[in-house]
C-alpha positions as CSV (number, residue, x, y, z in Angstrom):
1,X,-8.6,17.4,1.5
2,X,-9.8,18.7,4.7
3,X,-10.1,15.0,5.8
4,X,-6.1,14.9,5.4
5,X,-5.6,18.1,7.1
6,X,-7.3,17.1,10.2
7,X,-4.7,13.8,10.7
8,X,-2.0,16.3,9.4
9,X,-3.4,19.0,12.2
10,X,-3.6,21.4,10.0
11,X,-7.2,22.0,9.8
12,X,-8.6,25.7,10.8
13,X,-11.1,26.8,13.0
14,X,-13.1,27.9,10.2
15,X,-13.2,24.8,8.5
16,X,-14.1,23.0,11.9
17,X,-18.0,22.0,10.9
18,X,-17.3,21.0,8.2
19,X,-14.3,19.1,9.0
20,X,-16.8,17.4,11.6
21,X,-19.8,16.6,9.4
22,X,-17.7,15.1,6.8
23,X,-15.2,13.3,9.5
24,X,-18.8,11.4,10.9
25,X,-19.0,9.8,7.8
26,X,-15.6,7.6,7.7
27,X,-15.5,4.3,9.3
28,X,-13.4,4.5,12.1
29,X,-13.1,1.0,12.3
30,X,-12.3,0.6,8.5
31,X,-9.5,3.2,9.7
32,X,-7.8,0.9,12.7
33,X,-8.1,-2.2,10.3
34,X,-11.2,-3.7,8.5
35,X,-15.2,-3.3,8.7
36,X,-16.7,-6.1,9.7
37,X,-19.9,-5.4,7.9
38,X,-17.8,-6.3,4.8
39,X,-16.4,-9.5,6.6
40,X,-20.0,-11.2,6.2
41,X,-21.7,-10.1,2.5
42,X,-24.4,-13.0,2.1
43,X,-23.9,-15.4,4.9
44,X,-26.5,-15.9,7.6
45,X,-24.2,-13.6,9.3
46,X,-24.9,-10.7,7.7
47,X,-24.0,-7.2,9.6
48,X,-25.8,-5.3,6.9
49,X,-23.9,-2.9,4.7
50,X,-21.8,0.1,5.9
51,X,-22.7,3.0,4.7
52,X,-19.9,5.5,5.8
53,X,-16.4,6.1,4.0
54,X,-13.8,3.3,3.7
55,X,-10.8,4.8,2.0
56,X,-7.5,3.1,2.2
57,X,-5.4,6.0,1.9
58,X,-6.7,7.9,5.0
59,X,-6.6,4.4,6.4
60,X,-2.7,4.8,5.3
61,X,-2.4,8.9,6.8
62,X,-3.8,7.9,9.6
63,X,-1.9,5.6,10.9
64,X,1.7,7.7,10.2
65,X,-0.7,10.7,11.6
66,X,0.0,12.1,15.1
67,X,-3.4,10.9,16.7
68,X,-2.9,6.9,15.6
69,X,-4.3,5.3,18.8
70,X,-5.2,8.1,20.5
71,X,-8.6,9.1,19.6
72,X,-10.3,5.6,20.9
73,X,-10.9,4.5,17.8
74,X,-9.1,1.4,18.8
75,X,-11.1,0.8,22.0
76,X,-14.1,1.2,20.2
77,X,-13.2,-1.0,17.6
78,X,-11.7,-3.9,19.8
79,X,-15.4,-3.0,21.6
80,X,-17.3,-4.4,18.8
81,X,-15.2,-7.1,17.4
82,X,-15.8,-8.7,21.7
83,X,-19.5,-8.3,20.9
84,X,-19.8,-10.1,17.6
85,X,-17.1,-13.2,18.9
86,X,-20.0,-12.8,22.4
87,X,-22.8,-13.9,20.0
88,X,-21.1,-16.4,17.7
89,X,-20.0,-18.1,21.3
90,X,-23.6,-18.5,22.4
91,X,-24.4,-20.0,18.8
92,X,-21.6,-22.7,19.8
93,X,-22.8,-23.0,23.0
94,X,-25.9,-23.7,21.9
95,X,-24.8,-26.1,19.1
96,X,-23.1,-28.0,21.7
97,X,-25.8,-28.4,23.9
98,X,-28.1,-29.4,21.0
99,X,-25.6,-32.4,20.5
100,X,-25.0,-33.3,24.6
101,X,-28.9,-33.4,24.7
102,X,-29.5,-35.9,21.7
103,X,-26.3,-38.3,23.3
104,X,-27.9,-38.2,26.6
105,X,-31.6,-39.5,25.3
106,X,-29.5,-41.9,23.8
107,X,-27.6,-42.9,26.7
108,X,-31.0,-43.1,28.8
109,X,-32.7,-44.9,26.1
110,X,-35.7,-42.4,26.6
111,X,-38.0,-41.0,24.0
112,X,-36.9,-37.9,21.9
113,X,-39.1,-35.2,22.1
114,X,-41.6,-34.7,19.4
115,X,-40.9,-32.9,16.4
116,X,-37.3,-33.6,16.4
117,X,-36.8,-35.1,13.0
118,X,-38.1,-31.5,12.5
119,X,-35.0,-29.8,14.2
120,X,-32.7,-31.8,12.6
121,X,-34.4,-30.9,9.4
122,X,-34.5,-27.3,10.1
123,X,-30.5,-27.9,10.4
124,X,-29.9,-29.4,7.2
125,X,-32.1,-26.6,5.6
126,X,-29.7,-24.3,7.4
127,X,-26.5,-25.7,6.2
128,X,-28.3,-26.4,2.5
129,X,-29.0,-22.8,2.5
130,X,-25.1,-21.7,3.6
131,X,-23.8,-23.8,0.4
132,X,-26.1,-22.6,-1.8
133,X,-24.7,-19.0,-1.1
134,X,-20.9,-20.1,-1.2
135,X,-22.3,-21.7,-4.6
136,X,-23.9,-18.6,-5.7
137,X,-20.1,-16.7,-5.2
138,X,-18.1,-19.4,-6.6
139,X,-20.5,-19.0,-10.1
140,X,-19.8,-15.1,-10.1
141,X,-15.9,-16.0,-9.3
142,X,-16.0,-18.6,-12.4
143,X,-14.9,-21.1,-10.1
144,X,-17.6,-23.4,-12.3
145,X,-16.0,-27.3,-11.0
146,X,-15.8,-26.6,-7.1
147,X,-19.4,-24.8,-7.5
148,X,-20.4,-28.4,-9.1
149,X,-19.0,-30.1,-6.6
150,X,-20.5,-28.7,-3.4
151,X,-23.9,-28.8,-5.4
152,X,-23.2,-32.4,-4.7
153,X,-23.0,-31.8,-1.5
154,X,-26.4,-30.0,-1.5
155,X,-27.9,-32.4,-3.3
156,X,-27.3,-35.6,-0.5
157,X,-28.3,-32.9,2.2
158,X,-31.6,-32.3,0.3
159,X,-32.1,-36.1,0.2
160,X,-31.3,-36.8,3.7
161,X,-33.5,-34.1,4.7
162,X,-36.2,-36.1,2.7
163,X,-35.3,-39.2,4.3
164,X,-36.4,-37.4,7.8
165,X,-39.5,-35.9,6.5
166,X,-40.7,-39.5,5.3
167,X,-39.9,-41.4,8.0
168,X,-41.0,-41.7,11.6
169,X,-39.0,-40.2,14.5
170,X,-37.1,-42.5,17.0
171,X,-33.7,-42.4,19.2
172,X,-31.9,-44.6,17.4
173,X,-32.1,-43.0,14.2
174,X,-31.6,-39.5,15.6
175,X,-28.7,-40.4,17.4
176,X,-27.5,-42.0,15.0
177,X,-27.9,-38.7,12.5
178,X,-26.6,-36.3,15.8
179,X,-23.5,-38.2,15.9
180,X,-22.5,-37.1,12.7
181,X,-22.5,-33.7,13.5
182,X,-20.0,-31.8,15.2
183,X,-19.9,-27.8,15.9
184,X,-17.4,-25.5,14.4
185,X,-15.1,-24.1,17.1
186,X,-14.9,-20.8,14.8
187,X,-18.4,-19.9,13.3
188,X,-20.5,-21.9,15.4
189,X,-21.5,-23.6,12.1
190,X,-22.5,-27.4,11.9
191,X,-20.5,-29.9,10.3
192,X,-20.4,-33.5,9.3
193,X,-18.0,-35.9,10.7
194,X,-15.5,-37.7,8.8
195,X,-16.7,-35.4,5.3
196,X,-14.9,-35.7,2.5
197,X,-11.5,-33.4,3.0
198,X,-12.6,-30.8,-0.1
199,X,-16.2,-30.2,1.8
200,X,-14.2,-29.5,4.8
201,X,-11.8,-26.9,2.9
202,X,-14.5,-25.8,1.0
203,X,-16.2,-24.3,5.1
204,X,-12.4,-22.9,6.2
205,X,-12.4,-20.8,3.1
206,X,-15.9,-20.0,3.3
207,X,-16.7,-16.4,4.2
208,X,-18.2,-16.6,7.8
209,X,-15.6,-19.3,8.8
210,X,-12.6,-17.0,7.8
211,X,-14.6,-14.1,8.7
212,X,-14.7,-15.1,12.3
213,X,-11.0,-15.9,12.3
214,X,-10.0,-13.0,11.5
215,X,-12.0,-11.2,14.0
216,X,-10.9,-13.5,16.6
217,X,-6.8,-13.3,15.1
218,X,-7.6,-9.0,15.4
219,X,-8.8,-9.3,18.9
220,X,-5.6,-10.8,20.4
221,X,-3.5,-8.6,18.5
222,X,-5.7,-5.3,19.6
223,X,-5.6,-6.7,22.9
224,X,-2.0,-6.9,22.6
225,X,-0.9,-3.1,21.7
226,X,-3.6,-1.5,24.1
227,X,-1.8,-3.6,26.6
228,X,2.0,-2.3,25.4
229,X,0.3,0.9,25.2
230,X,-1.2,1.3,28.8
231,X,2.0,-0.1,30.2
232,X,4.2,3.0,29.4
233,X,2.9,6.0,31.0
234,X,5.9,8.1,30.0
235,X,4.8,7.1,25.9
236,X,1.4,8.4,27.1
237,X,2.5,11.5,28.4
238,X,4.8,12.1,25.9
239,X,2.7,12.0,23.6
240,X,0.1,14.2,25.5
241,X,2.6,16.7,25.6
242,X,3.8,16.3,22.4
243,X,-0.3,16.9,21.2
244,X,-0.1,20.2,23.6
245,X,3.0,21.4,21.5
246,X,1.4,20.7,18.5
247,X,-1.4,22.4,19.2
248,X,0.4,25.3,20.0
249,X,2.2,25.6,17.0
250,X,-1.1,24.9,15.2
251,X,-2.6,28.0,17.1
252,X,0.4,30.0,16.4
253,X,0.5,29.5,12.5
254,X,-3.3,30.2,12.6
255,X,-2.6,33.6,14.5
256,X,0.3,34.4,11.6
257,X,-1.8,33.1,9.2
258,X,-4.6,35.5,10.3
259,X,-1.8,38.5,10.4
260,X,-0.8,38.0,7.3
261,X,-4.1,37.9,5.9
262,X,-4.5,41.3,8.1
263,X,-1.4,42.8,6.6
264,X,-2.4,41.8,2.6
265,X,-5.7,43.5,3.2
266,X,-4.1,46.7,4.7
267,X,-1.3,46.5,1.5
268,X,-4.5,45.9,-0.7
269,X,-6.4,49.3,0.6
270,X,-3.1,51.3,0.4
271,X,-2.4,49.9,-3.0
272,X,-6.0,51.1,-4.3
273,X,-5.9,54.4,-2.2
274,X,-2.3,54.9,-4.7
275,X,-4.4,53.7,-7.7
276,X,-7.4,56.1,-6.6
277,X,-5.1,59.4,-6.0
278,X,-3.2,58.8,-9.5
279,X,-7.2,58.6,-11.2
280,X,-7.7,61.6,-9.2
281,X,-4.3,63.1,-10.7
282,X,-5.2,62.1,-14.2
283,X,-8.9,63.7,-13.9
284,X,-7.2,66.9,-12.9
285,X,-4.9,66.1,-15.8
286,X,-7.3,66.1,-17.9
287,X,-9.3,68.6,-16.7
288,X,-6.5,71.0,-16.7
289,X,-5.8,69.9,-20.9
290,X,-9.7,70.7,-21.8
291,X,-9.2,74.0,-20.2
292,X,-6.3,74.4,-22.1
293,X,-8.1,74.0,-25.2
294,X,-10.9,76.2,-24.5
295,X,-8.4,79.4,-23.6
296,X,-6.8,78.5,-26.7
297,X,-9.7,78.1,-28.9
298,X,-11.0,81.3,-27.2
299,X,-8.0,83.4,-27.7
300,X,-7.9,82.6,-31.3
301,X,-11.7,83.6,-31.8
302,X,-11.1,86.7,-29.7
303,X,-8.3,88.0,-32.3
304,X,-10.0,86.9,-35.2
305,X,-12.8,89.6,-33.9
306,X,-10.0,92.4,-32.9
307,X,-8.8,92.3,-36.0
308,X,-12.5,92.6,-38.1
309,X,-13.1,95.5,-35.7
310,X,-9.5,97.5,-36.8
311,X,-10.0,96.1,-40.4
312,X,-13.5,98.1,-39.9
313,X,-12.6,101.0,-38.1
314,X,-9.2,101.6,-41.2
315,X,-11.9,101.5,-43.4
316,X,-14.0,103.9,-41.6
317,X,-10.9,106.1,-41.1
318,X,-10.2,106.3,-44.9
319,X,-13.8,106.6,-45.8
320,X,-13.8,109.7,-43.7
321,X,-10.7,111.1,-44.8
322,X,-11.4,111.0,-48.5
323,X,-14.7,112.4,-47.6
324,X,-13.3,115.2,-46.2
325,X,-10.5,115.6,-49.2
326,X,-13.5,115.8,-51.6
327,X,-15.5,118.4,-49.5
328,X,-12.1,120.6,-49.4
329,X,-11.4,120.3,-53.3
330,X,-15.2,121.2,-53.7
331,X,-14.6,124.5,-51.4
332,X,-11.4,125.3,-52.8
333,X,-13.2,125.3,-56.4
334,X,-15.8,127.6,-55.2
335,X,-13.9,129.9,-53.4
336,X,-11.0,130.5,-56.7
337,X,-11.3,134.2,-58.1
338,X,-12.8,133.8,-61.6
339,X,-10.8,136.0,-64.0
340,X,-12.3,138.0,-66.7
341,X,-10.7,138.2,-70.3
């Protein structure tokens, strides 16, 4: 995701590091086109495998993104593919001079140099080794008859190459084996002259033949759109300015982006001030309901108690005035004139 935001432009500043740790690990030249590493998978001219990111479908983004061919990803790439045609050049060159140099000793009727049955045997170990790969991938592609076939093929190299183990070295016999070779224009690869037309197929579709092709084919065509590219200046600065307006709107919806988030925080805290005043409000609520209860409660207790104490102080009151009604009746019996009969 943060891959796509950064051909999009839409990556933040605070997801720059790791924008750029993950953005290390994609091919770049997977992104303009292909990686050659996967170009050469078994073939004596293996690149070794690539161990970043090939993903076609930032492949795809970038190339409708803003910064298609204008990072350098293109230069760096057309860099490379130069460098690997550089070495399969002096592999031809050197094939050819191989050749020139057995022709001449024939020419001049001179001795070959020792230990060249040797060379050409280390040759047809080379190109025994190179079919015995394409073999090996036409077995896991269950392509079983043209896998027989070229073992054919391996088989009358492995006997020639015993034919030139077993017998002597001289000029005419060399020269008679080096004029059956030829180099391949494309892959520097040796071939046999006038071999049967499936053989000769069987090398154009091989993987380093095709491989170099295409690198070669992608070259001219890189070439080509630098070229149209660096021609018009006004495209250039076009497009720097359109990278400078871009980048100010980017900078502007990160500075909104960071207001908002300013202004959501600020209507968070005044939201939870709200919530903490209407806890505070129901505390005192609450507060104000216990008290409530307890004047209640107390009130009722209180008269319970005033009206014991007037039930008690009645009685009292009675008690007293029946005391006293007794002690008159008893003085008013005492104090009676007693008749006499």
């Amino acid at each position: 995701i943060l891959l796509n935001a950064v051909l999009q432009d839409e990556v933040t500043v605070g997801d720059l590091t790791q924008v750029f740790t993950l953005f290390l690990q994609v091919c770049k030249y997977y992104l303009c086109d292909f990686c050659p590493a996967e170009l050469f998978t078994n073939t004596r001219s293996d690149l070794g495998p690539c161990e970043k990111i090939h993903d076609e479908n930032l492949r795809k983004m970038y190339e409708k993104s803003s910064r298609f061919m204008k990072e350098g990803y293109e230069r760096d790439f057309l860099r490379y593919l130069q460098s690997l045609l550089a070495e399969v050049e002096r592999r031809i060159r050197r094939g050819h001079a191989r050749l020139a140099l057995s022709q001449a000793q024939q020419n001049s009727g001179a001795p070959g140099p020792s230990g060249k049955n040797e060379e050409k045997s280390q040759v047809l170990t080379t190109k025994i080794e190179e079919l015995v790969l394409q073999i090996e991938e036409l077995g896991s592609e269950g392509r079983v008859e043209e896998a027989q076939g070229m073992m054919k093929l391996v088989e009358q190299l492995k006997e020639e190459r015993e034919q030139l183990n077993s017998t002597p070295s001289t000029i005419e016999s060399f020269a008679a084996q080096e004029k059956q070779m030829e180099v391949c224009e494309v892959c520097g690869a040796f071939l046999i002259v006038g071999d049967a037309q499936s053989r000769v197929d069987d090398h154009l579709m091989g993987k380093q033949h095709m491989g170099y092709a295409k690198i070669k084919a992608t070259v001219e065509e890189l070439k080509e759109k630098l070229h149209r590219r660096s021609e018009d200046p006004e495209k250039d600065e076009r497009g720097k300015k359109e990278k400078e307006d871009r980048e100010r709107e980017r900078e502007e919806r990160e500075k909104k982006r960071k207001e908002e988030e300013e202004r959501e925080k600020e209507r968070e805290k005044e939201k939870e001030r709200e919530r903490e005043k209407e806890r505070e409000r129901e505390r005192e609520r609450e507060r104000e309901r216990d008290r409530r209860r307890r004047s209640h409660s107390n009130s009722r207790h209180s008269s319970r108690a005033s009206d014991r104490r007037r039930s008690r102080s009645r009685d009292r009151k009675r008690s007293r005035s029946k005391e006293r009604d007794r002690k008159r009746s008893r003085c008013a019996t005492l104090t009676a004139p007693r008749h006499t009969s």
